[in-house]
C-alpha positions in Angstrom: -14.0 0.3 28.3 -11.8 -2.3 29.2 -11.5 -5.1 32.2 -8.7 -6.1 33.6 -8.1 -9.8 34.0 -4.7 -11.2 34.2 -5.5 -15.2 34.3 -4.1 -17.9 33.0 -4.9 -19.3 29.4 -4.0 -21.6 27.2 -3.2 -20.1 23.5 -2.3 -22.3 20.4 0.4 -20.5 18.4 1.4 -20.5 14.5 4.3 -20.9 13.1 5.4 -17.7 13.3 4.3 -18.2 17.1 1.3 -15.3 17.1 -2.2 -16.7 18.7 -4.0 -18.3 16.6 -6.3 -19.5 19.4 -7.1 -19.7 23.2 -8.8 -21.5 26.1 -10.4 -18.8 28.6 -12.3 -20.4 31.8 -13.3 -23.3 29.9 -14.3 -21.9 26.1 -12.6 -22.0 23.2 -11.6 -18.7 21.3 -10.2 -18.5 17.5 -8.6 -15.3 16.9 -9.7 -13.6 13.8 -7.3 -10.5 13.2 -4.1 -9.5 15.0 -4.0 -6.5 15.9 -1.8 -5.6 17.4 1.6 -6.5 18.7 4.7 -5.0 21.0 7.3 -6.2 23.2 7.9 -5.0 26.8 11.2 -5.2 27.8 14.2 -3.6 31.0 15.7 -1.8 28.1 12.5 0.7 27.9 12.5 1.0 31.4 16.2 1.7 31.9 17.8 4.1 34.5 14.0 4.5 36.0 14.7 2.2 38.5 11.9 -0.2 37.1 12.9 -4.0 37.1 10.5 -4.8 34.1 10.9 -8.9 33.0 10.6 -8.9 28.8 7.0 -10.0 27.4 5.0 -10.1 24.4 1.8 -8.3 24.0 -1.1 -9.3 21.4 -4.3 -7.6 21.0 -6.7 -9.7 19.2 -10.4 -9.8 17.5 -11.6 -13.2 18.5 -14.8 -15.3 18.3 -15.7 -18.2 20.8 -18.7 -19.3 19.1 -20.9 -16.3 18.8 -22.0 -14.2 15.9 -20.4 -11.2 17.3 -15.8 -11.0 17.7 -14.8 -9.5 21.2 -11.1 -7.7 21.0 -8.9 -9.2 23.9 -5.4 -9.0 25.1 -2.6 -11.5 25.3 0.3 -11.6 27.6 3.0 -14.2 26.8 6.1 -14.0 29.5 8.8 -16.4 29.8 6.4 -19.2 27.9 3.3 -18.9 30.3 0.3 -17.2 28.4 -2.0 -15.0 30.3 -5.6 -13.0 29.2 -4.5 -9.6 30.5 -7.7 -7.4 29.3 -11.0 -7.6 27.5 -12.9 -4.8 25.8 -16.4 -4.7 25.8 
């Protein structure tokens, strides 16, 4: 089951700009695998009618401290990073 967030978070990127960690109401998270990743973009969309802006999507496995990872997922759009689900 999943929850639907869609705030604001702060993510630290590698090189290869993929999260290697982010800030979520106050706590600190260090993603642990990547699993996932896919771009959203107009050209998918085309012809549909559908003004869709481009943005990056990451699902994570990430740890904030505790003994058991949580799998989240990270929406980055025109520089601004957002937490857009969690799965519990």
């Amino acid at each position: 089951m999943t929850k639907r967030y869609r705030e604001p978070v702060e993510v630290v990127t590698t090189a290869s700009q993929q999260p290697a960690a982010f800030r979520w109401r106050g706590v600190e998270y260090r993603v642990v695998t990547v699993l996932g990743h896919w771009r959203e973009d107009a050209g998918y969309w085309a012809g549909g009618g559908i003004e869709v802006p481009q943005r990056d999507l990451w699902r994570v496995e990430a740890r904030n401290g505790t003994p058991a990872p949580g799998i989240y997922e990270l929406v980055c759009q025109d520089g601004a990073w957002r937490l857009d689900r969690v799965w519990d």
